[in-house]
N, C-alpha and C positions, 0 to 999 in steps of 0.2 A: 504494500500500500504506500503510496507517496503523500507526501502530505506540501503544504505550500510552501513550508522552508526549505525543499527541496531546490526550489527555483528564484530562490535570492540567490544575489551577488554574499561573498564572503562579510565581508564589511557588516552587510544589512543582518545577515545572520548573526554575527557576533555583537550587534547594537542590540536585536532584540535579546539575544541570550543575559549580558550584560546587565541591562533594563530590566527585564522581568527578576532576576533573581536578585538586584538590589531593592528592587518595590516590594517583591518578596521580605526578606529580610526587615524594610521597615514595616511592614504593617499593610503597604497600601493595597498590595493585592493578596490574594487569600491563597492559601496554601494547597488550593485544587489548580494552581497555574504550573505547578510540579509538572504537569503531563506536559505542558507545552513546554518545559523545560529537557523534557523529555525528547520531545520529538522533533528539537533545536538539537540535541545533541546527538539524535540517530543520523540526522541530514548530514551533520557535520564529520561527524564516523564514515559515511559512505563519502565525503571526501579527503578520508584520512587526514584531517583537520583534530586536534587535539582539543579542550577546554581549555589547556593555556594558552593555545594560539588563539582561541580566540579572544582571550583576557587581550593580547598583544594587540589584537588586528584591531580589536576597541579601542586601546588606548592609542596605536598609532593612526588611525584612521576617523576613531568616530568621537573620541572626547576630544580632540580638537577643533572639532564644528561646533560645541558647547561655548566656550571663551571668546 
């Protein structure tokens, strides 16, 4: 089954991974967003993309469009 993360750019993948699991964390979203954290990381698995790379591809690519 594919799901729509499949067909982002690296960047955008790692913006939402990023995102969700720090809104996570505070509060803002609810602990059922686990599965899209889920299925952000199976997309990224099928392109041999690590969790820390995408920690990287965040910080190089998407929290500089923040500032």
């Amino acid at each position: 089954m594919s799901s729509l993360y499949e067909q982002l750019p690296d960047d955008l993948l790692a913006g939402f991974y990023v995102e969700i699991r720090k809104n996570i964390k505070k509060g803002i979203l609810s602990e059922t967003m686990y599965h899209e954290i889920a299925l952000i990381k199976a997309a990224a698995e099928k392109r041999g993309v690590s969790e820390r790379e995408l920690y990287e591809i965040y910080q190089k690519q998407i929290k500089p469009l923040y500032k």
